[in-house]
C-alpha positions as CSV (number, residue, x, y, z in Angstrom):
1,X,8.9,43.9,34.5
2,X,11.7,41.4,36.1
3,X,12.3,41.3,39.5
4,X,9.1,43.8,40.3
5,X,6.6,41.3,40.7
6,X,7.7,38.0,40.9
7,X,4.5,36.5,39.7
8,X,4.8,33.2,38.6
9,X,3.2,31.3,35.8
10,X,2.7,27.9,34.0
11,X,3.7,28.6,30.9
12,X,5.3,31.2,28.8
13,X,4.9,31.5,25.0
14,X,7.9,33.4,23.4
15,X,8.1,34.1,19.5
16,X,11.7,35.5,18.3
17,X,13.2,34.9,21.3
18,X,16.7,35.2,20.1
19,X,15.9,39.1,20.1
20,X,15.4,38.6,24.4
21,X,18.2,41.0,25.5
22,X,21.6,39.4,27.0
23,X,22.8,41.5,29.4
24,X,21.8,44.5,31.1
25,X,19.7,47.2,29.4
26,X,18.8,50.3,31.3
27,X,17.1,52.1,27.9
28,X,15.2,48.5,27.5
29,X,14.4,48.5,32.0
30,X,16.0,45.7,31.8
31,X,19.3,45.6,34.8
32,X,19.4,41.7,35.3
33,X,22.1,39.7,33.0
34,X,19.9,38.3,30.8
35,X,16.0,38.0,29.9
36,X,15.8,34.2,29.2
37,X,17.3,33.4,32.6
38,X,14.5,35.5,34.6
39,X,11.7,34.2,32.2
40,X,12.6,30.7,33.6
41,X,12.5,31.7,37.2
42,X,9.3,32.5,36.7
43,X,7.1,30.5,34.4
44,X,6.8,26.3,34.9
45,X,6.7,25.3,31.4
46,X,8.6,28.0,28.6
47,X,8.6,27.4,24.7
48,X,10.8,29.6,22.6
49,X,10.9,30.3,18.9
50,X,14.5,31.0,18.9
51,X,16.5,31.5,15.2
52,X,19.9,32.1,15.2
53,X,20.1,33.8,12.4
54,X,18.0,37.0,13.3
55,X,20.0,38.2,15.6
56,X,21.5,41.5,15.0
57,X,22.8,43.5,17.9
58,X,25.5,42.5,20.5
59,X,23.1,43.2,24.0
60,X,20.8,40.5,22.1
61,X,23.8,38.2,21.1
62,X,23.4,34.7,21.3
63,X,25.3,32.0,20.8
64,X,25.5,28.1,21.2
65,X,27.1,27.8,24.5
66,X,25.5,30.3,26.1
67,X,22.1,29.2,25.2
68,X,23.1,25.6,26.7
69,X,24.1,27.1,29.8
70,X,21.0,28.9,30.6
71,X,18.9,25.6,29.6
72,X,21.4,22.9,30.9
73,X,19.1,22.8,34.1
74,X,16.1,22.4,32.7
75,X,14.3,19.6,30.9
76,X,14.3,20.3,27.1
77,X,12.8,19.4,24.3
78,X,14.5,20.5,20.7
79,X,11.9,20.8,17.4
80,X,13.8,21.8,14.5
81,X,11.7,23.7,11.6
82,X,13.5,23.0,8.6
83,X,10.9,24.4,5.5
84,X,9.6,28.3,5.4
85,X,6.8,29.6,3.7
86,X,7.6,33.1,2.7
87,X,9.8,32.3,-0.4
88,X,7.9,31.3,-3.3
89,X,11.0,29.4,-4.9
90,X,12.8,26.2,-4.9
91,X,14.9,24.6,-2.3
92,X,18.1,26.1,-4.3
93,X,17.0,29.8,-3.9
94,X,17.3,29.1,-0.1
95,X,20.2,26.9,-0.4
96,X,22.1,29.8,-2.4
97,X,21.0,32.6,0.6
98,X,22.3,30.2,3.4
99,X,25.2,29.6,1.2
100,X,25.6,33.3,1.1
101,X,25.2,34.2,4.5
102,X,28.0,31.9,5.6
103,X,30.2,33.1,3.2
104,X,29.9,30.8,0.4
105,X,29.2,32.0,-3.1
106,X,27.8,28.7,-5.4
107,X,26.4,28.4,-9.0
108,X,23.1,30.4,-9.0
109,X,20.0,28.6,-8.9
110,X,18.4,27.5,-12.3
111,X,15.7,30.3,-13.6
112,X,12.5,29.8,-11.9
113,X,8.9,31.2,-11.0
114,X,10.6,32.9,-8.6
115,X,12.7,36.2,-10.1
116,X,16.2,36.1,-8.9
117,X,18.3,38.4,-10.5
118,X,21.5,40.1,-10.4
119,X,21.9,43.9,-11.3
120,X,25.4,46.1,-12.4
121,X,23.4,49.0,-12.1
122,X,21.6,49.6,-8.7
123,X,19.5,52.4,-10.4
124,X,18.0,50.0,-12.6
125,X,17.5,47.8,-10.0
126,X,15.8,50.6,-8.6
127,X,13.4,51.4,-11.9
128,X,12.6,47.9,-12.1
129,X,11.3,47.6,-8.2
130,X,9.0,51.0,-9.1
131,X,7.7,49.1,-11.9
132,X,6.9,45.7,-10.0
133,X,5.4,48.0,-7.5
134,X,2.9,49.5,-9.3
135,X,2.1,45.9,-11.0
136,X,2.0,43.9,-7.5
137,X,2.5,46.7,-4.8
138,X,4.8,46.1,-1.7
139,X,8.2,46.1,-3.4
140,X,10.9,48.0,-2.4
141,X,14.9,48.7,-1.9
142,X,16.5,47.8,1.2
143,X,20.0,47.6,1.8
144,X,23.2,46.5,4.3
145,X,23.8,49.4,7.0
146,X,26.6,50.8,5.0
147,X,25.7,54.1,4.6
148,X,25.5,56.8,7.2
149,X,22.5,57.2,8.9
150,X,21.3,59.4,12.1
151,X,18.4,60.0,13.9
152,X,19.0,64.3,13.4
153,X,15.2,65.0,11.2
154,X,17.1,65.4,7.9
155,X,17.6,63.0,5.1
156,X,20.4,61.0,4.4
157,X,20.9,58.8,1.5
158,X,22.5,55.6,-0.3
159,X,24.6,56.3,-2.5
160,X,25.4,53.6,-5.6
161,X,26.7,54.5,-8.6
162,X,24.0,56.6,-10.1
163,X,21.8,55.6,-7.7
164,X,20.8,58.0,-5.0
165,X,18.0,57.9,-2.4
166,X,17.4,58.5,1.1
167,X,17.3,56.5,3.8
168,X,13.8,55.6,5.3
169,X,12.4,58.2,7.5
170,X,11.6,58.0,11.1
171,X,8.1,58.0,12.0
172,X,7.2,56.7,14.9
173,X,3.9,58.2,14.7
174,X,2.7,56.8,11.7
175,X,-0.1,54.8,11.9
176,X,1.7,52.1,8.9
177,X,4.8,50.4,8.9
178,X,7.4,51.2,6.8
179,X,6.9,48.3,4.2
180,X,3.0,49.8,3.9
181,X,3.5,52.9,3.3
182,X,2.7,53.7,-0.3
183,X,5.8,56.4,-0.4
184,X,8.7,54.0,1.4
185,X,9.0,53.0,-2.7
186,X,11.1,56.1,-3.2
187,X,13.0,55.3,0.3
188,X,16.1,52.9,1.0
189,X,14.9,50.1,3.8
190,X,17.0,49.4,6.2
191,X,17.1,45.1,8.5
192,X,15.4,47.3,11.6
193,X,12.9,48.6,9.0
194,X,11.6,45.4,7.1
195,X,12.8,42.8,9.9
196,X,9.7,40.2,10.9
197,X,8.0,42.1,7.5
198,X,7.0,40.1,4.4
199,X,7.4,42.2,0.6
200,X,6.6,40.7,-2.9
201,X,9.6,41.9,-4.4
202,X,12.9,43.2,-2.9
203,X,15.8,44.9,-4.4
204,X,19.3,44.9,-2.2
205,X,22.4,46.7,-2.2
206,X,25.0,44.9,-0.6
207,X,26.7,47.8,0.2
208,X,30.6,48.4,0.6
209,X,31.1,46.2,4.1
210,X,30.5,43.1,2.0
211,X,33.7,42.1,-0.1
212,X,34.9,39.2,-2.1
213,X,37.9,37.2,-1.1
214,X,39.2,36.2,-5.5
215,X,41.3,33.8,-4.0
216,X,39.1,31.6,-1.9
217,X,35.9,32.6,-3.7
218,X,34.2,33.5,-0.1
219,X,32.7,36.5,0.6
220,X,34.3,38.5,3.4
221,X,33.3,41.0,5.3
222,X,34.5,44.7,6.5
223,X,32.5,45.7,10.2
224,X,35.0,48.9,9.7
225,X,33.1,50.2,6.8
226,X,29.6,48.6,8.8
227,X,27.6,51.8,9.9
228,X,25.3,50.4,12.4
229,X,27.9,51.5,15.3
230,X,24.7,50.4,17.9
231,X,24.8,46.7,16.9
232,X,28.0,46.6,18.5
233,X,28.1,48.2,21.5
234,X,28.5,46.1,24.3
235,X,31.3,44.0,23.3
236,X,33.1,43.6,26.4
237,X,30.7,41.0,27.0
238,X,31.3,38.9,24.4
239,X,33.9,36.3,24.2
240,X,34.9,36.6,20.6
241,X,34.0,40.1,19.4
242,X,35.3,40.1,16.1
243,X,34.0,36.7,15.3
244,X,30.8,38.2,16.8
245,X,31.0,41.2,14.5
246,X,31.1,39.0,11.7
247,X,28.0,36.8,12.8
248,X,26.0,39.8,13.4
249,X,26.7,41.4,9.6
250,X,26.1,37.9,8.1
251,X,22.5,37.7,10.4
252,X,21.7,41.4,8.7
253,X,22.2,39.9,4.9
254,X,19.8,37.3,5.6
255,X,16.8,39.1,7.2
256,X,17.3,41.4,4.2
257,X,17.5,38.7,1.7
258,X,14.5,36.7,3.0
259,X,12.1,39.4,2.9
260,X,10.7,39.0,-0.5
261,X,7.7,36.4,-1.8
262,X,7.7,36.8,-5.6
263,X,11.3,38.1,-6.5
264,X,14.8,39.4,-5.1
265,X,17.1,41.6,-6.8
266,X,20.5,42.2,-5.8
267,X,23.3,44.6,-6.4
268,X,26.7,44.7,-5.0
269,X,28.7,48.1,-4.6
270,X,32.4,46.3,-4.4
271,X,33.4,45.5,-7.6
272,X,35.0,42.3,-6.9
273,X,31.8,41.2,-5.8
274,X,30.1,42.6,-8.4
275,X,32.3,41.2,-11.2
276,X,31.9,37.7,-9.7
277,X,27.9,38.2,-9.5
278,X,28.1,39.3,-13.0
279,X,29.7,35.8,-14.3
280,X,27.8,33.5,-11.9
281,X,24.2,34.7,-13.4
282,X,26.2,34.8,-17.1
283,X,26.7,31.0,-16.4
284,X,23.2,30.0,-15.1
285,X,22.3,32.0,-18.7
């Protein structure tokens, strides 16, 4: 659409506009260097919904300075949302995820209306989300993109322990999304499939790219054993790759870790992790 019309407008509505792509992308028809910059050629007034944190690829990689850049000539006006409404839980539940997702690992929140548990076993994990889906419907497993995955029309699956099932299945042509279908229960979700998607109850396997650092008590992560080669292509145009690499994988744990209304269940496959999991929910019991 850029560059084809040049149709102006008054004003320009964006929702999730940290997905707008930042550099050239033929597969998108997109060959300027990025979509934000165009939009404000062309529209008098703009208003973006832009989170940080849901950004999960490099060609739609934000970051602070560049976002100043492309707004430092225009007048601006900053409204920071500060409370969501998909989590049914306390502040702490979100404090702990945010914690989480920059690396932190705290006491777990107090028990609450809200079911957050931690699992040893991902199969169980897996038998309890069957059960709380036939009780409330719209649960399900998701997990990091650890596990290989192509686009080929066979199956490929996650693999935990005793825990085995495939991968969601591509279906483009299916009238439902993923989260709605009544057999994505016996399927592995992956942040493409439930991203911008609401469940009751989710079940995640932080898979083997997220470790834990004994000595500092951090969590650390591994973008060799990452899978989602895509998310990273492009990084020639990024200052800071590795640091970008990191962001990225961190972005993926929360949209997967805020998907859920009612409960969240999570498993970890390192065992460092695991073991430190274990002992943080023995000492909230």
């Amino acid at each position: 659409m850029f560059g084809q019309t040049h149709r102006h407008t008054d004003i320009v509505f964006i929702d999730e506009a940290h997905l707008l792509l930042t550099r050239s992308d033929p597969y998108n028809r997109f060959r300027q260097d990025n979509q934000l910059q165009e939009i404000i050629k062309l529209a008098r007034i703009v208003i973006l919904v832009f989170d940080p944190r849901q950004t999960l690829k490099f060609k739609g990689y934000w970051d602070q300075e560049k976002l100043q850049e492309i707004l430092a000539p225009a007048t601006t006006t900053v409204v920071r949302l500060t409370d969501q409404f998909r989590i049914h839980a306390n502040s702490d539940v979100i404090t702990w995820i945010r914690n989480f997702c920059n690396g932190k690992l705290t006491t777990l929140p107090a028990i609450q209306k809200f079911d957050f548990r931690i699992y040893d076993d991902a199969e169980k994990m897996y038998h309890e989300i069957l059960r709380k889906n036939t009780q409330h419907g719209l649960c399900r497993i998701l997990s990091t993109y650890d596990y290989p995955y192509t686009l080929n029309g066979e199956d490929h699956f996650v693999k935990a322990g005793q825990f085995r099932l495939r991968w969601d299945r591509n279906q483009p042509g299916h009238p439902l999304p993923w989260a709605e279908r009544e057999d994505s229960v016996n399927e592995v979700g992956s942040v493409y499939t439930v991203q911008g998607f609401d469940l009751n109850y989710a079940g995640v396997i932080l898979g083997p790219s997220v470790g834990y650092d004994e000595k500092n008590d951090q969590i650390i992560l591994d973008p060799s054993k990452y899978e989602d080669g895509a998310a990273f292509s492009g990084r020639n145009h990024i200052k800071n790759s590795e640091a970008a690499k990191i962001h990225v994988m961190f972005n993926a744990i929360f949209v997967l870790l805020t998907r859920s209304i009612e409960g969240l269940f999570l498993y970890a496959a390192n065992p460092s992790l695991r073991a430190r999991l274990h002992e943080l929910n023995h000492l909230r019991n």
